[in-house]
RORO-996340 format. One record per residue (C-alpha): residue number from 1; chain; x, y, z. Coordinates in nm, 4 decimals. Layout:
residues N
{r NUM "A" {X Y Z}}
...
This chain:
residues 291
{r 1 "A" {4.4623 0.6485 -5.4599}}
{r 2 "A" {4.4771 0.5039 -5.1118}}
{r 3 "A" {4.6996 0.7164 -5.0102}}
{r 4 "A" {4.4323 1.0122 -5.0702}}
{r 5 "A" {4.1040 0.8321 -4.9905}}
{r 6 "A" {4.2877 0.7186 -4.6203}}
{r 7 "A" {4.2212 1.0253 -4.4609}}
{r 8 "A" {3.8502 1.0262 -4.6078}}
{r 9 "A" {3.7803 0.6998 -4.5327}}
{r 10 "A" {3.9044 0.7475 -4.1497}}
{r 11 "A" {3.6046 1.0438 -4.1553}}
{r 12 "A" {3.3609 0.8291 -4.3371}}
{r 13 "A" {3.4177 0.5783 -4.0334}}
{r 14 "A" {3.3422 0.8454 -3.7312}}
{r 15 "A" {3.0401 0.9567 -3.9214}}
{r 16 "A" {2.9132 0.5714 -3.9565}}
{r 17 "A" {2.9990 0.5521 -3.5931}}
{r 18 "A" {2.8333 0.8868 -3.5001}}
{r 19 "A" {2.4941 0.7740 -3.6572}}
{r 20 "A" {2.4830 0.4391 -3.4659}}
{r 21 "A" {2.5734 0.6747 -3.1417}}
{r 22 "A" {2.9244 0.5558 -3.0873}}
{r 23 "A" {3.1413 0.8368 -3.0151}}
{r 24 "A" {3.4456 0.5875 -2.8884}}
{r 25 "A" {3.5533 0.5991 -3.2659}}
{r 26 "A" {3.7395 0.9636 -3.3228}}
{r 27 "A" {3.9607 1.0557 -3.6804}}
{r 28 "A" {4.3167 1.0134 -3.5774}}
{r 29 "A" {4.4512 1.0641 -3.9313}}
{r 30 "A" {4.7007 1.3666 -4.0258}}
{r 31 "A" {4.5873 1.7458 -3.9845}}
{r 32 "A" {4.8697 1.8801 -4.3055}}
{r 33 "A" {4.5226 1.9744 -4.5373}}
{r 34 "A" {4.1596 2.0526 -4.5757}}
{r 35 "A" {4.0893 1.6869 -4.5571}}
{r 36 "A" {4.3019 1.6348 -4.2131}}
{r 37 "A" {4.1067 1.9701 -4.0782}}
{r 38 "A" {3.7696 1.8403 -4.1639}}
{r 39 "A" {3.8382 1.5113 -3.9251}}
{r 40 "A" {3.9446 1.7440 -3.6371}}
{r 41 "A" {3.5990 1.9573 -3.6911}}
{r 42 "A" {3.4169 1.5805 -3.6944}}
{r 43 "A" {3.6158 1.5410 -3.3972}}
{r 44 "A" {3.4750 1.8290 -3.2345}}
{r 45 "A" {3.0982 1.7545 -3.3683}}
{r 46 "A" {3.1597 1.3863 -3.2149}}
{r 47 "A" {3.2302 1.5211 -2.8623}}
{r 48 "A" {2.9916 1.8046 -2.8841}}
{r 49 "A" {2.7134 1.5311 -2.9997}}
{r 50 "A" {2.8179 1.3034 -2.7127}}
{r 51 "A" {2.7860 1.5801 -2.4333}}
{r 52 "A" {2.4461 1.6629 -2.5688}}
{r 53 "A" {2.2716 1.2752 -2.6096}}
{r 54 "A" {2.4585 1.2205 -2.2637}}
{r 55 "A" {2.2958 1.5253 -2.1087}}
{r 56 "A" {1.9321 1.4410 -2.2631}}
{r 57 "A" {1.9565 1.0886 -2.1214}}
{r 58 "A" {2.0171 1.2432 -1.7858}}
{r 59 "A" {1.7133 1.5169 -1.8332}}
{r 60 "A" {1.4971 1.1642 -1.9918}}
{r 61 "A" {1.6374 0.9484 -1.6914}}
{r 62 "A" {1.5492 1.2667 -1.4672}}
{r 63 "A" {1.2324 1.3481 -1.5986}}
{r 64 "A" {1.1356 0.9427 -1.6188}}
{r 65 "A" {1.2012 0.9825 -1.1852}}
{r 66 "A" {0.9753 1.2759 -1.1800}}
{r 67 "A" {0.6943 1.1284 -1.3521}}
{r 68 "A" {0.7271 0.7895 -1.1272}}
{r 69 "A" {0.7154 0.9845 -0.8191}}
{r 70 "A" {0.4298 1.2237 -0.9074}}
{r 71 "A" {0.2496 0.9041 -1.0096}}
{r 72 "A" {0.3529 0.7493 -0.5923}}
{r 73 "A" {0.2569 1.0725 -0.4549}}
{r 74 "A" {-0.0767 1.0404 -0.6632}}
{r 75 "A" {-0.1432 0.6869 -0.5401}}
{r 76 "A" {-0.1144 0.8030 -0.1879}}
{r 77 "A" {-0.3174 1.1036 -0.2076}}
{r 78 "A" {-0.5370 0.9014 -0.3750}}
{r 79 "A" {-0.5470 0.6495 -0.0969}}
{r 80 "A" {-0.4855 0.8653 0.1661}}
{r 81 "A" {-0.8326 1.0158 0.0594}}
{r 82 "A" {-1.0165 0.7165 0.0407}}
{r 83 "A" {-0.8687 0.6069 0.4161}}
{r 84 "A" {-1.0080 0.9456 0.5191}}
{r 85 "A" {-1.3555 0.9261 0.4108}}
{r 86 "A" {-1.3745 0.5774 0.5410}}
{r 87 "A" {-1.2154 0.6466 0.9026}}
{r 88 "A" {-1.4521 0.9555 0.8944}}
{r 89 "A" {-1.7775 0.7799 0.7844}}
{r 90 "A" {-1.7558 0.5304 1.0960}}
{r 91 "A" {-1.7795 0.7637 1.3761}}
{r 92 "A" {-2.0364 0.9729 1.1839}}
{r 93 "A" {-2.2314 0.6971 1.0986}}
{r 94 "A" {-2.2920 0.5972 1.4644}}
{r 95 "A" {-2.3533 0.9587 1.5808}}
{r 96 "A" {-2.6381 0.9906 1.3245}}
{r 97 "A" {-2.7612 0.6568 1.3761}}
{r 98 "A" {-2.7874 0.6932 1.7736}}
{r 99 "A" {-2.9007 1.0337 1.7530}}
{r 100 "A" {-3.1914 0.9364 1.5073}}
{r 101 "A" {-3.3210 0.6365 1.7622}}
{r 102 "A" {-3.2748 0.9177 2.0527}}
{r 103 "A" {-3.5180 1.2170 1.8312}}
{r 104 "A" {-3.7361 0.9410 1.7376}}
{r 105 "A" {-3.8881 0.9126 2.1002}}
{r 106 "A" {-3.9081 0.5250 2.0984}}
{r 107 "A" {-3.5769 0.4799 2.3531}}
{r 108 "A" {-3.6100 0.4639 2.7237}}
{r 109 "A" {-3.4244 0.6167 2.9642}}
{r 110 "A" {-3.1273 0.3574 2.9886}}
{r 111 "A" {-3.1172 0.3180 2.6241}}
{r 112 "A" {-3.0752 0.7239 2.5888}}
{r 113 "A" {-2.8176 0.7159 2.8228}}
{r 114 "A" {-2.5914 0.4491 2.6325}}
{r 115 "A" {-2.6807 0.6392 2.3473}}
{r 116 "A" {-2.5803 0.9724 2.4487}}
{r 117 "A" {-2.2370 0.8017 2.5911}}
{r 118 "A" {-2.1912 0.6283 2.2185}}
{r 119 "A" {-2.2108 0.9561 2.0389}}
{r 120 "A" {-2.0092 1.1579 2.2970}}
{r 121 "A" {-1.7321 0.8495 2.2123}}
{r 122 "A" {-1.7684 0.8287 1.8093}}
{r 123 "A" {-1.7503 1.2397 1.8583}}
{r 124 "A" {-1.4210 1.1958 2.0844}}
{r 125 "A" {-1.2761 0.9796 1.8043}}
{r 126 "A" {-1.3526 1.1710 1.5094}}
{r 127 "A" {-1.2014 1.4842 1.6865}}
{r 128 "A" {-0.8770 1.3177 1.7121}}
{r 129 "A" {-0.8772 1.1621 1.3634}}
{r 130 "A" {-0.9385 1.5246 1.2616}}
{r 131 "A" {-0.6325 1.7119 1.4715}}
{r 132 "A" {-0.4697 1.4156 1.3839}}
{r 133 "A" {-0.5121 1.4972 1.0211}}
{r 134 "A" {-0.4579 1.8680 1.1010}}
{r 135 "A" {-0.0971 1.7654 1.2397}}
{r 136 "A" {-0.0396 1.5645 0.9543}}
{r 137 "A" {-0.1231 1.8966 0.6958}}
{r 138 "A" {0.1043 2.0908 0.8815}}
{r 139 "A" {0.4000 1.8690 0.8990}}
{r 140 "A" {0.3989 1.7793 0.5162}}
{r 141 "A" {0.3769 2.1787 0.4514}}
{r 142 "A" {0.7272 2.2947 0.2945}}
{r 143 "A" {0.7281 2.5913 0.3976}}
{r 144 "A" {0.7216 2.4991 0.7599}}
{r 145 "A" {0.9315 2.7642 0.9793}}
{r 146 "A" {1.0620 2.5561 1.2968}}
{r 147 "A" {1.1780 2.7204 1.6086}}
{r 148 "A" {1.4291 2.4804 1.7737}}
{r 149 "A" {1.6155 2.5213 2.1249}}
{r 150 "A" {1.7557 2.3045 2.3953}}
{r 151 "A" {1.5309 2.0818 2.5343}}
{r 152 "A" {1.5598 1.7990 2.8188}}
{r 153 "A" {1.3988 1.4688 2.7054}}
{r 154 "A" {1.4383 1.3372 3.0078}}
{r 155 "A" {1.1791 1.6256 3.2177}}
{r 156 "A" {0.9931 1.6201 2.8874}}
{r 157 "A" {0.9479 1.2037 2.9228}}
{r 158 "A" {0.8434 1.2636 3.2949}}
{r 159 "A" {0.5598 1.5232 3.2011}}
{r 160 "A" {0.4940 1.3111 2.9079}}
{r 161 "A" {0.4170 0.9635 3.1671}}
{r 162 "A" {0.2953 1.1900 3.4161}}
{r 163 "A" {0.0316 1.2988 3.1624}}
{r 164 "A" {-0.0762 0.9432 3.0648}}
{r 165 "A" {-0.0991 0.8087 3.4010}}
{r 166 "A" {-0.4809 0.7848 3.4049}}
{r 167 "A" {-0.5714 0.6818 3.0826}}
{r 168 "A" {-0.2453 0.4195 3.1649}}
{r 169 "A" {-0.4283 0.2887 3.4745}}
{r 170 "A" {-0.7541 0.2784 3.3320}}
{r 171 "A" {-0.5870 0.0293 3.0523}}
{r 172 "A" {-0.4157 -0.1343 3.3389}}
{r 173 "A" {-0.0338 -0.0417 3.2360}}
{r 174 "A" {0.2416 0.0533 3.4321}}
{r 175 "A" {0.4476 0.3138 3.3003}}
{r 176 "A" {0.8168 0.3216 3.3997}}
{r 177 "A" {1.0868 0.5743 3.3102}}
{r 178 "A" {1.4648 0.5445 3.2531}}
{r 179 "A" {1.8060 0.6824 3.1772}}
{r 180 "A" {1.8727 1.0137 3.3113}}
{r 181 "A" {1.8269 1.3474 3.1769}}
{r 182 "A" {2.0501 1.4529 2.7863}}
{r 183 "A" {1.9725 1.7402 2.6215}}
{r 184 "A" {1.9001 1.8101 2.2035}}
{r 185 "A" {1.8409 2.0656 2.0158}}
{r 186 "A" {1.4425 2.0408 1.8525}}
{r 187 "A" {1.0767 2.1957 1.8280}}
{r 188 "A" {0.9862 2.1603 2.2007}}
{r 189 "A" {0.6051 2.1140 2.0603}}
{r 190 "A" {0.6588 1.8613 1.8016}}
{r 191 "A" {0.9204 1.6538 2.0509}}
{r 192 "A" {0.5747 1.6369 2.3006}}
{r 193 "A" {0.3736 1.5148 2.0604}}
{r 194 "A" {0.6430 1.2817 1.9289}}
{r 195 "A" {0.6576 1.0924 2.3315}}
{r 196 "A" {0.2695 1.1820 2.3369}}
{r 197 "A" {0.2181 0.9724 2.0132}}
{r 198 "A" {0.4758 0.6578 2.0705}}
{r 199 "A" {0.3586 0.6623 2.4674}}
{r 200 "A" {0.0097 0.6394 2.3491}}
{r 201 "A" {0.0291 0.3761 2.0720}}
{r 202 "A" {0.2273 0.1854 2.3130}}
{r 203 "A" {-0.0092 0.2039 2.6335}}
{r 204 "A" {-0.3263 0.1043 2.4194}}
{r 205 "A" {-0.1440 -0.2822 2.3594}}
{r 206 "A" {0.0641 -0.3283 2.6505}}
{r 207 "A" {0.1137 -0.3798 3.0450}}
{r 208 "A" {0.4153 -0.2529 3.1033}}
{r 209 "A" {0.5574 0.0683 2.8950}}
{r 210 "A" {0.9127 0.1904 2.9456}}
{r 211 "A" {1.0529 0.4882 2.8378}}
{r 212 "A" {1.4304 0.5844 2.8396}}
{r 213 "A" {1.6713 0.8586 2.7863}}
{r 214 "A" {2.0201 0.8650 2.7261}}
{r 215 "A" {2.2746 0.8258 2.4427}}
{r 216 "A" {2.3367 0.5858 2.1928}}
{r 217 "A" {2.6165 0.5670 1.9245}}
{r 218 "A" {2.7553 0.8847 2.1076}}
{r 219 "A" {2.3948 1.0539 2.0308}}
{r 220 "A" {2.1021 1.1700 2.2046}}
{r 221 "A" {1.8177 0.8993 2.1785}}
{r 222 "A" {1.4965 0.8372 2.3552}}
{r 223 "A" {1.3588 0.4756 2.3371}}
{r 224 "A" {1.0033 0.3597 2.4116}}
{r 225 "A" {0.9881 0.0175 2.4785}}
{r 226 "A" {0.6929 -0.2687 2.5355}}
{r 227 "A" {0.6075 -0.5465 2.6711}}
{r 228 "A" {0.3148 -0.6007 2.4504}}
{r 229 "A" {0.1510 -0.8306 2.1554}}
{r 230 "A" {0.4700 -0.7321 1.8835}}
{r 231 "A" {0.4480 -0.6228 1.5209}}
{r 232 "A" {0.4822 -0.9494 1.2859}}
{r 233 "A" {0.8691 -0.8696 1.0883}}
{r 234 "A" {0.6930 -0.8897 0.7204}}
{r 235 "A" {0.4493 -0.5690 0.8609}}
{r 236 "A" {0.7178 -0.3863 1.0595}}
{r 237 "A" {0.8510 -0.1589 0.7382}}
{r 238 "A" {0.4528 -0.0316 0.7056}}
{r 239 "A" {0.3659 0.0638 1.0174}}
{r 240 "A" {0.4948 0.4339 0.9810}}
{r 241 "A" {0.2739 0.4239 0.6963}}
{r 242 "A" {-0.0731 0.6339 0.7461}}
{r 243 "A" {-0.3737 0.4224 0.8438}}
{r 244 "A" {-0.2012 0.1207 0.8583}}
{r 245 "A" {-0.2578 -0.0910 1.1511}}
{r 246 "A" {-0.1062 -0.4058 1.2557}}
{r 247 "A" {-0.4137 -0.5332 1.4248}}
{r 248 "A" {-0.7122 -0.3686 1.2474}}
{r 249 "A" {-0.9716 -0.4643 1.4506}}
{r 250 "A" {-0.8097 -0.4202 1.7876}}
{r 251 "A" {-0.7266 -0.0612 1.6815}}
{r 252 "A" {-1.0506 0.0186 1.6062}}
{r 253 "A" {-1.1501 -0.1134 1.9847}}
{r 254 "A" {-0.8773 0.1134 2.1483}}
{r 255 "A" {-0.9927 0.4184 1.9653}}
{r 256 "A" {-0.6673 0.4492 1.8005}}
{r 257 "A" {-0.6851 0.6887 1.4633}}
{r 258 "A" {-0.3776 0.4761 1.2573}}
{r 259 "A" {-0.1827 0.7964 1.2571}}
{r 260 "A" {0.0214 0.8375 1.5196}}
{r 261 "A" {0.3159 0.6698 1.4057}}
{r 262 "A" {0.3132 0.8272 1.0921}}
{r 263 "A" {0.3349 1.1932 1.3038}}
{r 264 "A" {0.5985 1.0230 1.4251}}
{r 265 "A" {0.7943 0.9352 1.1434}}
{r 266 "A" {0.7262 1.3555 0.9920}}
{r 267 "A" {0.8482 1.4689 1.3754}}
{r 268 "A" {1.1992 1.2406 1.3163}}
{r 269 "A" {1.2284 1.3540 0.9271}}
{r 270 "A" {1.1697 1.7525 1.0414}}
{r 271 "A" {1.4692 1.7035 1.3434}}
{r 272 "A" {1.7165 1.5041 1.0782}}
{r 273 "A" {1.7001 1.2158 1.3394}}
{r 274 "A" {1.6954 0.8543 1.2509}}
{r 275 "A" {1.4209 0.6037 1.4093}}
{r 276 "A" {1.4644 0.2303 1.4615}}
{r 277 "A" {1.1986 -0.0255 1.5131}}
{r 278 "A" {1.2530 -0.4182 1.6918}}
{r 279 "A" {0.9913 -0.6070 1.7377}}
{r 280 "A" {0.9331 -0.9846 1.7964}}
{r 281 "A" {0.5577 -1.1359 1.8238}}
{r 282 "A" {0.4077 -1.1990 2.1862}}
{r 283 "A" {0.7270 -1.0327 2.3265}}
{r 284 "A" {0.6948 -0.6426 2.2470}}
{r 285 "A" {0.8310 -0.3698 2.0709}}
{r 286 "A" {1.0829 -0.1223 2.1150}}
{r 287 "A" {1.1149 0.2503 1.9004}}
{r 288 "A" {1.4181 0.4647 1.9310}}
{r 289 "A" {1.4878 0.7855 1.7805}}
{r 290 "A" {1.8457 0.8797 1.7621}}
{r 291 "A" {1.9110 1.2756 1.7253}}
């Protein structure tokens, strides 16, 4: 009686297994009858069964990672809207608040004047928030067709300071260049506003700004480096993030949009370049993209 039941027993066991979805446990009895034949097709049904709860853990696990992203890409919409309306109410609050006192009649001449200047500065700032967002639209689109071709960071870097020289002097920062000229191959457009955008951030918190060519690693890299107030280390991973700003209320004085760097990081992503960020309080900061 053992002798017959062995065989059906050994199946009985890979079917217990099977249901508490352990396929490690296979028939390994004879194959000389039905019985032995039956085991092999269990066998098969085992494997088949493993390949299948394998693959929908994969699609679950897959499917799980969709879900969590769509919800992070939700979250920053979400808060990427709110930002928006706020950075967009502040200007436009002040332009319809000045030009209200200026229609009402009750300002005198001086007080027009300052008035007038006010709103032609709010209007200045929410025009660059705006191409700022613009930028932003177009770098996050897809479908983006890039032309790339050789350019020289090194003459770009000199139009690029030669550019900023007033606004430089009018914040009282000397701008220096370095290195010598090295060549990649990159969107000549977005590569100008990449140096526009880390000169800029750079010359609203500083005194001295240096930017340098040249290679590093055995690659092309262009570094921007200050001399300015620093980025505290626990903020330093945010501050390619959109709208965030170090020093809030500061960046609202210097007119800057909280943008910039995050053009910056899209620019680096779109040229398959890596950026690098050191920073130490009171002492400066210093960005390099490697290409």
């Amino acid at each position: 009686a053992r002798h017959f039941t062995r065989p059906l027993i050994a199946i009985g066991n890979v079917a217990n297994a099977m249901a508490d979805l352990d396929f490690s446990k296979k028939y390994d009895g004879p194959v000389r009858d039905e019985i032995g034949q039956l085991g092999q097709s269990i066998n098969r049904l085992s494997e088949h069964l493993e390949e299948t709860i394998a693959e929908l853990r994969r699609s679950n696990w897959k499917l799980g990672q969709e879900i969590k992203e769509k919800e992070k890409i939700d979250a920053m919409r979400q808060e990427f809207i709110v930002n928006v309306s706020h950075e967009l109410k502040t200007p436009l609050t002040a332009i319809s608040g000045y030009a209200e006192l200026i229609a009402s009649g009750m300002t005198n001449e001086r007080d027009t004047e300052h008035f007038a200047n006010e709103i032609h500065r709010s209007a200045e700032r929410l025009q660059s928030l705006i191409n700022d967002i613009i930028k932003l639209s177009e770098l996050d689109n897809s479908d983006l067709k890039l032309e790339f071709e050789p350019i020289d960071l090194y003459a770009l870097a000199t139009t690029c300071i030669d550019q900023m020289q007033i606004a430089a002097q009018k914040n009282e920062v000397t701008l220096l260049q370095e290195g010598g000229p090295v060549t990649i191959n990159g969107n000549k457009t977005l590569i100008e506003e990449l140096l526009y955008n880390l000169c800029s951030n750079a010359v609203r918190y500083n005194k001295k700004v240096t930017v340098i060519t040249g290679m590093k690693n055995q690659r092309p890299a262009l570094t921007v480096r200050d001399t300015g107030i620093g980025i505290p280390k626990e903020q330093q991973d945010r501050v390619f993030e959109r709208f965030y700003r170090v020093d809030k209320s500061r960046s609202k004085s210097t007119g800057g949009t909280g943008l910039g760097l995050a053009i910056v990081k899209h620019i680096v992503v779109q040229h398959e370049a890596q950026i690098e960020l050191s920073s130490e309080e009171g002492a400066g900061t210093e960005v390099t993209v490697i290409f």
